[in-house]
C-alpha positions as CSV (number, residue, x, y, z in Angstrom):
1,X,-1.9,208.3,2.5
2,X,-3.4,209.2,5.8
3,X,-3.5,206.5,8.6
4,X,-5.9,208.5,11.2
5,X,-9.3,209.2,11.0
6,X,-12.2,211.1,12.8
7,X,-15.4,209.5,13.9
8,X,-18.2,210.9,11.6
9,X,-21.6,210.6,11.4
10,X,-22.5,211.4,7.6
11,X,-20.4,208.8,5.9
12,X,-21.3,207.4,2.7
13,X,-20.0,204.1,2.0
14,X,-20.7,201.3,-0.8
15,X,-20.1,197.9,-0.5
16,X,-17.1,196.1,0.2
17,X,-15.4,193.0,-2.0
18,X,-13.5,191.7,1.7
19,X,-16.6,190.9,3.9
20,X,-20.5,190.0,3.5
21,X,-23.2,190.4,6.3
22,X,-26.6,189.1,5.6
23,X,-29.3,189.9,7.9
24,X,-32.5,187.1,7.8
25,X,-33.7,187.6,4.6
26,X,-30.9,188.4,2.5
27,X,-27.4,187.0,1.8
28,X,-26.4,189.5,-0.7
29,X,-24.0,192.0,-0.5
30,X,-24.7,195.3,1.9
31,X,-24.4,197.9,0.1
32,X,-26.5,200.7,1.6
33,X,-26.0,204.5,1.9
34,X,-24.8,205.7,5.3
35,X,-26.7,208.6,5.8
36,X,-26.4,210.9,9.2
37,X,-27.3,208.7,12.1
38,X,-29.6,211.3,14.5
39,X,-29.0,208.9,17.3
40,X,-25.3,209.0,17.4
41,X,-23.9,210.9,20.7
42,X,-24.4,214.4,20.2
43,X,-21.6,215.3,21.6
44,X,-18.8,213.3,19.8
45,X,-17.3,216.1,17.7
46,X,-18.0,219.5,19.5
47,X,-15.4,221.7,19.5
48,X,-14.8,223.2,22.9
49,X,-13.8,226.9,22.2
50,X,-12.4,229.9,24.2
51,X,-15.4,232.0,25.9
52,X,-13.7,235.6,26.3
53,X,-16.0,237.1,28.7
54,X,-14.4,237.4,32.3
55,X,-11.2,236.1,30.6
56,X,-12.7,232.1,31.3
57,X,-12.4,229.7,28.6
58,X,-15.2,227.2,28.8
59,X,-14.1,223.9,31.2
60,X,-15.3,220.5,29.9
61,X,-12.2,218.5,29.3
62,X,-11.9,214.6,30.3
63,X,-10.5,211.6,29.5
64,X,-14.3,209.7,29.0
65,X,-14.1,206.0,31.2
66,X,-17.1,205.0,28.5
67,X,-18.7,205.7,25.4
68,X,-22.0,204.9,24.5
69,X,-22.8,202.3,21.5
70,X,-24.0,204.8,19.4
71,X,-20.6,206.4,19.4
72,X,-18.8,203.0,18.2
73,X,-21.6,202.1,15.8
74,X,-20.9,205.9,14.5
75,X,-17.0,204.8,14.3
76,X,-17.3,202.0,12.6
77,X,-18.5,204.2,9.0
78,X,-15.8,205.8,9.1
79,X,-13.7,202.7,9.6
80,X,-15.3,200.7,7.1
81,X,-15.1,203.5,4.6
82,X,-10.8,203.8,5.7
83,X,-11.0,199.9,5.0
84,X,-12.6,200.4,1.8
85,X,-10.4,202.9,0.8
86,X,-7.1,201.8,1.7
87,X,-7.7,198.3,2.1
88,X,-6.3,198.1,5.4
89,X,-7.0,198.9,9.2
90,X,-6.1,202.9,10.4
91,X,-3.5,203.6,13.5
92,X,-6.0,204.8,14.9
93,X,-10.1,206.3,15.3
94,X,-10.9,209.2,16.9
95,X,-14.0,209.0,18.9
96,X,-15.8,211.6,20.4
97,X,-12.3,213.9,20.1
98,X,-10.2,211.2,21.6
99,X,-8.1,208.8,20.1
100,X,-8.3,204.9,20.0
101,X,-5.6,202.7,19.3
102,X,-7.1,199.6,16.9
103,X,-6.3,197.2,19.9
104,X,-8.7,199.7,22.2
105,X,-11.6,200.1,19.5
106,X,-11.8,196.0,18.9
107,X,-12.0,195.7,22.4
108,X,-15.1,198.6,21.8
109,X,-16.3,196.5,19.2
110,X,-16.5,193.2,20.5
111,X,-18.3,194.6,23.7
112,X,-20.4,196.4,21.6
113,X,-21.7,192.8,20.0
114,X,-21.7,191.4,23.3
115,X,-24.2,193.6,24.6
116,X,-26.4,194.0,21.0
117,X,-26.6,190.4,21.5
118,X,-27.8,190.3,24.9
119,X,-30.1,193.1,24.4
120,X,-28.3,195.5,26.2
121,X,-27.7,198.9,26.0
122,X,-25.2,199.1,28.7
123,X,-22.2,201.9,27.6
124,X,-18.9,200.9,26.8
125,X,-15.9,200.6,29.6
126,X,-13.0,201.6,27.7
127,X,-9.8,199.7,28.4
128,X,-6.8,201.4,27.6
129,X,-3.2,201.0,26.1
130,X,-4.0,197.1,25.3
131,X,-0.6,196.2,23.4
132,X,-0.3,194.8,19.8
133,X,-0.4,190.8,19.2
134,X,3.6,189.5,19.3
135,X,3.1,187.7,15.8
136,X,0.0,187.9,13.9
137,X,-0.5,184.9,11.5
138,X,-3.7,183.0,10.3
139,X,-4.6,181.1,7.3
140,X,-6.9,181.8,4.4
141,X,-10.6,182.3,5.8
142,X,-13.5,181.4,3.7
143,X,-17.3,180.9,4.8
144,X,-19.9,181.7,6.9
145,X,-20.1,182.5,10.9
146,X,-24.0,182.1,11.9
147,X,-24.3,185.1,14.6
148,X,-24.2,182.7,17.5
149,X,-20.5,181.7,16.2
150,X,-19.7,185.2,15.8
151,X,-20.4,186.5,19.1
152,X,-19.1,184.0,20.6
153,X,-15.7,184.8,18.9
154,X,-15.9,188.4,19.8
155,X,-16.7,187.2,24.0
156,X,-13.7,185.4,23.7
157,X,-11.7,188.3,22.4
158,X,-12.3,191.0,24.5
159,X,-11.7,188.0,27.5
160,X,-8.5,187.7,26.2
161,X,-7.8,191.2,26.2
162,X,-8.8,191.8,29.7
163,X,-6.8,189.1,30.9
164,X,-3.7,189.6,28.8
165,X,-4.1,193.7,28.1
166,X,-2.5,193.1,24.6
167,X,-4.1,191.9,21.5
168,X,-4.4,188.0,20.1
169,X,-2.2,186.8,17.2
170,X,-5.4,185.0,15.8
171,X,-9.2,183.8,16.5
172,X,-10.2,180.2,16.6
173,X,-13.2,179.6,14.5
174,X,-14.8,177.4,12.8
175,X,-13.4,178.2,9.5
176,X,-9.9,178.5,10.8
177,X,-7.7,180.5,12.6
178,X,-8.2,184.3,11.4
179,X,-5.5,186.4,11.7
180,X,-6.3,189.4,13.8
181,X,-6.3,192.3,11.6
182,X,-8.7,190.1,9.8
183,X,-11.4,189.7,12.9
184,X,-11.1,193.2,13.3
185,X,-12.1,194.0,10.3
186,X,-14.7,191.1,10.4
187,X,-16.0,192.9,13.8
188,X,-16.0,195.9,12.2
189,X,-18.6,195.2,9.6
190,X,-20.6,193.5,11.6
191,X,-20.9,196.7,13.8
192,X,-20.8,198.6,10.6
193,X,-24.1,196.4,9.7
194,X,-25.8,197.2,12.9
195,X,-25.2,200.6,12.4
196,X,-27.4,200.7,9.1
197,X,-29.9,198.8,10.4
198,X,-31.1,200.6,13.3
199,X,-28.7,198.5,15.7
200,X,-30.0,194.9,14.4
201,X,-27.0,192.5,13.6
202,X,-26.9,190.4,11.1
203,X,-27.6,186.8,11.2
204,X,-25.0,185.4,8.9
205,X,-21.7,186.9,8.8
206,X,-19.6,185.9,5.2
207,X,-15.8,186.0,4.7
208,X,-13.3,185.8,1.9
209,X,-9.9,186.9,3.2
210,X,-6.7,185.6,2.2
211,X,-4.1,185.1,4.7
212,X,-2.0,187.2,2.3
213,X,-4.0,190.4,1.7
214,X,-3.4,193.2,2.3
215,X,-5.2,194.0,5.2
216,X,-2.8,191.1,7.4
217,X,0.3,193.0,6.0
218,X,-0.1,196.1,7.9
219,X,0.2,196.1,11.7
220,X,-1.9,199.4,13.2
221,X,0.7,201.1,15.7
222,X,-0.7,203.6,17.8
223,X,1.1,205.4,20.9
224,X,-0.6,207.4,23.1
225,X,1.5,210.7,24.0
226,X,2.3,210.7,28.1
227,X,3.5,213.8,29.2
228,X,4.3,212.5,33.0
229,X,7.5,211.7,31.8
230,X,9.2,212.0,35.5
231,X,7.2,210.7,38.6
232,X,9.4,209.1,40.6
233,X,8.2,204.7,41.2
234,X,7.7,203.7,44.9
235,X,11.7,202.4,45.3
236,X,14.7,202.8,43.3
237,X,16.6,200.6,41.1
238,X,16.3,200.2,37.2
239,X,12.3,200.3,36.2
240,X,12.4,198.8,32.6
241,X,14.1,195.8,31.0
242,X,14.0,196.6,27.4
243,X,16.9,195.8,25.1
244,X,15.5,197.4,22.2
245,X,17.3,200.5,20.7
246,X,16.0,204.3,21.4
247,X,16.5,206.9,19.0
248,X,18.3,209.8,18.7
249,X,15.0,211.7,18.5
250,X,13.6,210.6,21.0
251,X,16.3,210.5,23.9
252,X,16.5,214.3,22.8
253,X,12.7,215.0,23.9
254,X,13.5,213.0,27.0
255,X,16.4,215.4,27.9
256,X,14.2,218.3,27.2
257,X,11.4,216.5,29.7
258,X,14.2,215.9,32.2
259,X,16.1,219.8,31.8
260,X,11.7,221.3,32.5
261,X,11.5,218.6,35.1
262,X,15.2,219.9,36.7
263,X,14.1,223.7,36.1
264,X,10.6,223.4,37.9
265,X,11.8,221.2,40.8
266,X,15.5,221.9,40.9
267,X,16.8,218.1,41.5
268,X,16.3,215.4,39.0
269,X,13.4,212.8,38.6
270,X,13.9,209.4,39.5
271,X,13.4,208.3,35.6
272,X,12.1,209.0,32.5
273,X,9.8,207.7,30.4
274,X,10.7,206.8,26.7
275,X,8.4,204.6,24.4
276,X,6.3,203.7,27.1
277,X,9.2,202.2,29.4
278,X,10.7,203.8,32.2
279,X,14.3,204.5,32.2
280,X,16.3,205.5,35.5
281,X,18.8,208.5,35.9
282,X,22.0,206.0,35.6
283,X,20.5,204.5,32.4
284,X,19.4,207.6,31.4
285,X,23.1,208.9,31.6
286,X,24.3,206.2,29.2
287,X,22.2,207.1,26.9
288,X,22.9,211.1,27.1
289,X,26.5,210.1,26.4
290,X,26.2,207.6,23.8
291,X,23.9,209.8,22.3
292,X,26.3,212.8,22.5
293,X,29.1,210.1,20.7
294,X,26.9,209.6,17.8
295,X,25.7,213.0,17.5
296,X,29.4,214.4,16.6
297,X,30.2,211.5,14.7
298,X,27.4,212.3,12.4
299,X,25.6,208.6,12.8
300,X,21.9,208.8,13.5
301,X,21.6,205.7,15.3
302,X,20.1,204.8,17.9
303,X,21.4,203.8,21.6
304,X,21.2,200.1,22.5
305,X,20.3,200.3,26.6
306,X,22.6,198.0,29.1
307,X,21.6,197.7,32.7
308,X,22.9,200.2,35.1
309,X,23.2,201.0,38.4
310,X,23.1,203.4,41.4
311,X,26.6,205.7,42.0
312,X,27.7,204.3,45.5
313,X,27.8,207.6,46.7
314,X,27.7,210.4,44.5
315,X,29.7,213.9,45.4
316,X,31.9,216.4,43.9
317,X,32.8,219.9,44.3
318,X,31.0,223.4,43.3
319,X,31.7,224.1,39.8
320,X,31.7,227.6,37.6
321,X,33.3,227.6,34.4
322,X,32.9,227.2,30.9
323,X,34.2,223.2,29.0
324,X,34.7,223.4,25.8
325,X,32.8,221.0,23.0
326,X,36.1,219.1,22.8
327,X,36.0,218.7,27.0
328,X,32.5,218.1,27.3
329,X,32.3,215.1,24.5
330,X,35.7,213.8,26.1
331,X,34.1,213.7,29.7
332,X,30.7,211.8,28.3
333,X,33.4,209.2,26.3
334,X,34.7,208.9,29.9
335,X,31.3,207.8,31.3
336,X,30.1,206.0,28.3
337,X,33.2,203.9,28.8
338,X,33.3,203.6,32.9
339,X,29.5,202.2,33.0
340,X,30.2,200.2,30.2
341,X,33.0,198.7,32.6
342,X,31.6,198.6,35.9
343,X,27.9,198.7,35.2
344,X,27.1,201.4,37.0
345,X,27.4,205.4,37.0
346,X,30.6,207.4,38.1
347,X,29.8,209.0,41.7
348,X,31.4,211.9,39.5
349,X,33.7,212.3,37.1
350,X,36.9,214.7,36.4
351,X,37.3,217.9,34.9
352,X,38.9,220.8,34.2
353,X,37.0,222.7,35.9
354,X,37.0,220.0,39.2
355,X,35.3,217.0,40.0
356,X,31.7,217.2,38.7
357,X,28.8,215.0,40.8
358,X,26.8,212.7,39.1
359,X,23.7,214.6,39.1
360,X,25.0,217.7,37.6
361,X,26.0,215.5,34.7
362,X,23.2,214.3,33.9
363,X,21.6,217.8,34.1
364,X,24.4,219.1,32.4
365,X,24.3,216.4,29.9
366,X,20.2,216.8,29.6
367,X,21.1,220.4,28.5
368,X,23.6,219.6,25.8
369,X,21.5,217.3,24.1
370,X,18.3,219.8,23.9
371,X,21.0,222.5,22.5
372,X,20.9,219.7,19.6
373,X,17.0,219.5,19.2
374,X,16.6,222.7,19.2
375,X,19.7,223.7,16.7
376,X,20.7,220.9,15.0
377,X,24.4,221.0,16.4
378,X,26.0,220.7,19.4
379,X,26.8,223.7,21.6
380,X,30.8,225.2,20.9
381,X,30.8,225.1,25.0
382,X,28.3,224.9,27.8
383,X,28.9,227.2,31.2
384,X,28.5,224.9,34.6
385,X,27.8,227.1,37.6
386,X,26.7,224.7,40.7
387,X,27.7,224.3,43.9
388,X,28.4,221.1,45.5
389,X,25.2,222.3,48.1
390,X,22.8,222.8,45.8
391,X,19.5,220.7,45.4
392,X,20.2,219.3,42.1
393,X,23.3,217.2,43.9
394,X,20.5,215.8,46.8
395,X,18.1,214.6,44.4
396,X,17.8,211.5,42.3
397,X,19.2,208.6,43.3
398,X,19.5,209.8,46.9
399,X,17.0,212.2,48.2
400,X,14.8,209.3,49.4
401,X,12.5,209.7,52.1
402,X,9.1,210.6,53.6
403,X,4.9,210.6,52.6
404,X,4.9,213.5,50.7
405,X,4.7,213.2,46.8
406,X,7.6,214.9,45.1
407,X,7.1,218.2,43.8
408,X,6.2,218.4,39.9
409,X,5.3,220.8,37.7
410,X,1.8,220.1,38.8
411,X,2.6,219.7,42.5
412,X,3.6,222.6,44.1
413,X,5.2,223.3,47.8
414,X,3.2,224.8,50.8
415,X,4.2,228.4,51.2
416,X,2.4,228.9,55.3
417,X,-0.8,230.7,53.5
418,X,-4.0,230.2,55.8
419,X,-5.9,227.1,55.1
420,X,-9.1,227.8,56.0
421,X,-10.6,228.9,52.8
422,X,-9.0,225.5,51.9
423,X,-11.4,224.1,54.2
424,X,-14.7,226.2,54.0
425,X,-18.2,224.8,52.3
426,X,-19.3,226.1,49.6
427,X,-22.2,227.0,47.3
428,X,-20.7,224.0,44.6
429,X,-18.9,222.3,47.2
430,X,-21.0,221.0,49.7
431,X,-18.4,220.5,52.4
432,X,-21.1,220.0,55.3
433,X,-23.4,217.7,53.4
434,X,-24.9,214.8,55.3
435,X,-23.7,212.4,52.4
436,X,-20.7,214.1,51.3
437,X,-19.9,213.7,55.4
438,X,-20.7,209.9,55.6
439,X,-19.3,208.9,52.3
440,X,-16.0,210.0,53.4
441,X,-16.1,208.5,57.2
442,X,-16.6,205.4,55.0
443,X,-13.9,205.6,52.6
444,X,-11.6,207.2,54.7
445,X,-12.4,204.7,58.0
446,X,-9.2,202.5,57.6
447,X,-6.7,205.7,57.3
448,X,-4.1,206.5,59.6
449,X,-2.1,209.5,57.3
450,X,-2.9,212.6,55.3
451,X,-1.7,210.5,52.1
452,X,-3.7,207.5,52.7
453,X,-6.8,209.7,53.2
454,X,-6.0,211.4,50.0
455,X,-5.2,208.3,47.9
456,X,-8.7,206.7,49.0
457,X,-10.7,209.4,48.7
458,X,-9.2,209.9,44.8
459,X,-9.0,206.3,44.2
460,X,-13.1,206.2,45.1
461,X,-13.7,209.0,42.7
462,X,-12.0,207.3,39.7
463,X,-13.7,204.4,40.3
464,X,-17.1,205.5,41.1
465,X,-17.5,208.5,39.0
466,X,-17.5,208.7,35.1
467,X,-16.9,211.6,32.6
468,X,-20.0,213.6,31.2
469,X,-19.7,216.0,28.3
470,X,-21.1,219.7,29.3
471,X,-19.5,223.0,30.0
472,X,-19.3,224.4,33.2
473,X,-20.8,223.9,36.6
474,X,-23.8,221.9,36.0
475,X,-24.5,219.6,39.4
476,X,-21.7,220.6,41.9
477,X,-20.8,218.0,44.7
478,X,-23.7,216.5,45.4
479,X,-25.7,216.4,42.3
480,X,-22.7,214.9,41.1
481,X,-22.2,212.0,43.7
482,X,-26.2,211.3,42.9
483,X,-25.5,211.0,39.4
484,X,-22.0,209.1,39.7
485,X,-21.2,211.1,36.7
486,X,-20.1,214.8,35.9
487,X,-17.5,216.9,33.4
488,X,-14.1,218.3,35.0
489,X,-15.9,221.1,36.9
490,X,-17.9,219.3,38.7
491,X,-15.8,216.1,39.2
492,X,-13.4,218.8,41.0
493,X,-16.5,220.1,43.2
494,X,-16.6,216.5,44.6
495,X,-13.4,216.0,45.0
496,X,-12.7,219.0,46.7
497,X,-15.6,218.4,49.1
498,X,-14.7,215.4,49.9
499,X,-11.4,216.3,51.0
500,X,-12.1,218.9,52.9
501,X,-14.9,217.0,54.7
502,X,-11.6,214.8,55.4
503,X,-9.8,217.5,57.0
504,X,-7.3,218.2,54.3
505,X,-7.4,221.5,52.4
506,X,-7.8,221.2,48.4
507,X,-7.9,223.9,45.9
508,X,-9.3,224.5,42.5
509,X,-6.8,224.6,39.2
510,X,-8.4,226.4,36.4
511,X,-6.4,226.2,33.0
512,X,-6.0,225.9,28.9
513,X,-4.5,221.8,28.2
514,X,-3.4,220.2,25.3
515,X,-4.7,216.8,25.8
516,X,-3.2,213.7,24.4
517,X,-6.0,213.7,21.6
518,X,-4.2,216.9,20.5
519,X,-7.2,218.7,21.5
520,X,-7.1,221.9,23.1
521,X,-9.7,222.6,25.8
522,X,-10.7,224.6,29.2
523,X,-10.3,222.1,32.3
524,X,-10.2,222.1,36.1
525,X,-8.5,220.0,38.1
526,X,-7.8,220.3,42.3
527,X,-4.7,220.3,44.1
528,X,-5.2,218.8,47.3
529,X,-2.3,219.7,50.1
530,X,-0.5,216.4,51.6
531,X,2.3,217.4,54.3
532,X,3.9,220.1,52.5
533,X,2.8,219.7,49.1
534,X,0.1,220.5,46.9
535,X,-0.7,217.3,44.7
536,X,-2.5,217.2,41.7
537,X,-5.4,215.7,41.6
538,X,-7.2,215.2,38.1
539,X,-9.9,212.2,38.3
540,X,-11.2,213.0,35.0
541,X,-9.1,209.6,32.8
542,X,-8.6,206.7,34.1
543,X,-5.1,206.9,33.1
544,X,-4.6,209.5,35.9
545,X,-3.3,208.7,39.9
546,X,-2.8,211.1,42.5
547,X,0.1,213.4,42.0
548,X,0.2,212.2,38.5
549,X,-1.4,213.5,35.0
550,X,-0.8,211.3,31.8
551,X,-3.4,212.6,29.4
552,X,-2.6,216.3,28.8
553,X,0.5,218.2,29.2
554,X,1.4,219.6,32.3
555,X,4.2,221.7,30.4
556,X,2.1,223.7,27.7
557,X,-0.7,224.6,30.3
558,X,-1.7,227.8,30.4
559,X,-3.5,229.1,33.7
560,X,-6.5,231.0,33.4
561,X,-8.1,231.5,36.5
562,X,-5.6,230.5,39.0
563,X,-5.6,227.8,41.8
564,X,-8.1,229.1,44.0
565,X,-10.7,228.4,46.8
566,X,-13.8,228.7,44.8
567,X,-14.7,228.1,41.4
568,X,-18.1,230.1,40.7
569,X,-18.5,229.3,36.6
């Protein structure tokens, strides 16, 4: 069976034996073709391919901050022919080439009724990563919601939502509490019904769901993919308070993120992030060696996280040698066993080979473990060669200090090239614009540093200007602060104007991304400099910050045109 499904537009679905809508003259059964709806988005399922000529690739990509009705009225066919189907909700929908979580597309839906109701034909605000319900329950649910009932329901949802970001266990209505995979699917087909009848909803809506169908049994999980696995949080200590156990798998794609992280920036992040929750270096140890305990004993379970924290002060000596498996799984016994004790990490630990500082273990350690994802056995001996002054044993847990963002993958240090073509107007980037000029005296008014500049300026864009699907320069930096909307080319025309009107030099990123949808696409993004250090900048999802990227992967990127002054396509 598969639990994900693509938005569609040519669906055709019969009637359903779960829900009835009726609109004013009829209280039967709908069960009308779905034939291809012409005023559905026309962009929801392009495919963005590569354009050879001048070795581009066409540059659309966004995470969208909206979606019109038409797009979740087109969604909910193909969910109502997945409910019919399988009898139960999908993971997830994929709408216009990005996926939804169920949480995310009932909050879609109810706004969508909301604004049918009212007449409206405002587009849809996404809200992302709203969490599951703690405990569904409801009881049996049998009757009839008149429409003003309905959409009163479906207010008070997405209300909830936005005031608790995570799902409801159930509904109050007047037939009952219904369980909330049940008023999903209830929302659904009263979308579903709008959507066959040239937007209209129906008057009546009818339900006859047992508490114990099918459809309450099955709780959709969705987790979006976040491939900012290592931006260091604002102070130190431990970031996340879950108890719950992390797998094998997926502490080994954590030490893979950490050992790219450690080879790009050559000292360690201040944590990771696993299922959604941050984990900090010392934590993060205790897991590596844990981990590494059940790995040779041939258990696949998980690691139970305890608190941990800091090293007082970390140090240790240079090291070059080679440990053997049986000396590198007795050091990591060593730790598991000292934080266990003192609830904290070693400042180093003992060896052979001389005293080893506590962040070279963890890199070390990080190492091991991707040996084991990527062979299925641990490594017969791992070679150490660090000395005590490298940056790897500054970072972490005490390199502290300063404005500038930490360098990432996506951040890169200022080499002394000139800045002014950094700096200069151009034909897309309308540096010397009257507006472009006043808008930024206005947002920047209140800023004393280069970061604080930079963090308002990116903060207004993300608020003020929305995603738009088209390839290529279409508006540059003005017609693009008129329209408060453009696609990632021209978003980065605006940015980069604006920052430069500010005084600080930005730069195109042109590149090939595999987004979190799973979607490959062109996409430009800026890099604007901040003290010493390039930061990324990418105001194209909502899910973004300065210096940070969370919805495509800043380790499979492939760069295409470069990072450059001007971007001319």
């Amino acid at each position: 069976m598969n639990d994900t499904i693509t938005s569609t537009t040519n669906e055709n679905v019969g009637a359903t034996n779960l829900i009835k809508t009726s609109d004013s003259s009829s209280n039967t059964d709908t069960n009308q073709n779905i034939t291809k709806n012409n005023s559905s988005d026309s962009n929801t399922n392009k495919n963005v391919s590569s354009n050879k000529k001048d070795n581009q690739i066409k540059a659309a990509a966004g995470e969208p901050k909206t979606l019109t009705q038409n797009q979740i009225l087109a969604a909910s066919k193909t969910v109502n022919s997945y409910l019919k189907k399988y009898g139960k909700l999908p993971n997830y929908v994929t709408i216009g080439g990005y996926k939804f979580s169920m949480n995310e597309y009932a909050y879609m839906l109810s706004k969508t009724i909301y604004y049918k109701y009212n007449k409206k034909t405002t587009k849809i605000t996404i809200k992302y990563d709203i969490n599951n319900p703690s405990k569904p329950a409801g009881v049996n649910i049998y009757g009839k919601l008149t429409k003003a009932q309905y959409y009163t329901y479906s207010k008070n949802l997405f209300a909830y939502m936005d005031k608790y970001k995570k799902a409801p266990n159930y509904s109050t209505t007047k037939l009952g509490k219904i369980q909330y995979q049940t008023a999903v699917y209830a929302l659904n087909k009263v979308v579903y019904y709008a959507a066959t009848h040239k937007g209209t909803l129906p008057s009546t809506l009818s339900l006859n769901v047992k508490k114990t169908n099918k459809i309450n049994k099955n709780l959709p999980k969705y987790t979006r993919p976040d491939y900012t696995p290592v931006t260091p949080p604002a102070s130190g200590g431990n970031s996340d308070s879950s108890s719950n156990t992390v797998s094998l798998s997926d502490i080994k794609d954590a030490a893979s993120r950490v050992n790219a992280y450690v080879n790009q920036n050559d000292v360690l992040p201040k944590y990771v992030e696993i299922g959604g929750k941050q984990y900090t270096m010392p934590k993060f140890l205790y897991l590596l060696t844990a981990a590494l305990a059940n790995i040779n004993s041939g258990s696949s379970k998980g690691i139970t996280p305890i608190s941990v924290n800091n090293p007082v002060k970390p140090t240790g000596k240079s090291i070059n040698g080679k440990m053997s498996k049986a000396i590198y799984l007795s050091l990591a016994k060593n730790i598991t066993n000292y934080i266990k004790k003192n609830k904290k990490a070693p400042n180093y630990a003992n060896s052979p080979l001389g005293t080893i500082q506590y962040q070279t273990l963890i890199s070390e350690f990080s190492k091991i473990i991707e040996y084991v994802a990527n062979n299925n056995k641990l490594p017969s001996s791992v070679t150490i060669n660090v000395k005590s002054s490298d940056p790897i044993n500054g970072g972490s847990s005490n390199n502290g200090g300063g404005d500038s963002p930490q360098t990432t993958v996506l951040n890169d240090k200022y080499n002394g090239e000139s800045l002014a073509q950094y700096l200069a107007s151009t034909k897309n980037c309308q540096v010397t614009n009257s507006a472009i000029k006043s808008l930024v005296a206005s947002i920047t008014k209140n800023c004393n540093t280069n970061k604080e500049k930079a963090t308002a300026i990116y903060n207004w864009m993300s608020k003020n200007i929305d995603y738009s699907f088209y390839y290529n320069s279409k508006k540059g930096a003005t017609g693009t602060l008129s329209s408060k909307s453009g696609n990632c080319v021209d978003q980065a025309h605006l940015s980069v104007a604006l920052y430069r009107a500010a005084g600080l030099a930005a730069r195109y990123v042109h590149g090939e991304c595999t987004f979190s949808s799973g979607s490959v696409y062109g996409h430009v993004w800026v890099q604007v400099l901040i003290d010493d250090t390039w930061t990324v900048s990418d105001t194209t999802s909502s899910r973004n910050s300065l210096g940070v990227v969370n919805n495509w992967n800043p380790y499979t990127y492939k760069l295409k045109t470069g990072k450059v002054a001007e971007i001319t396509f």
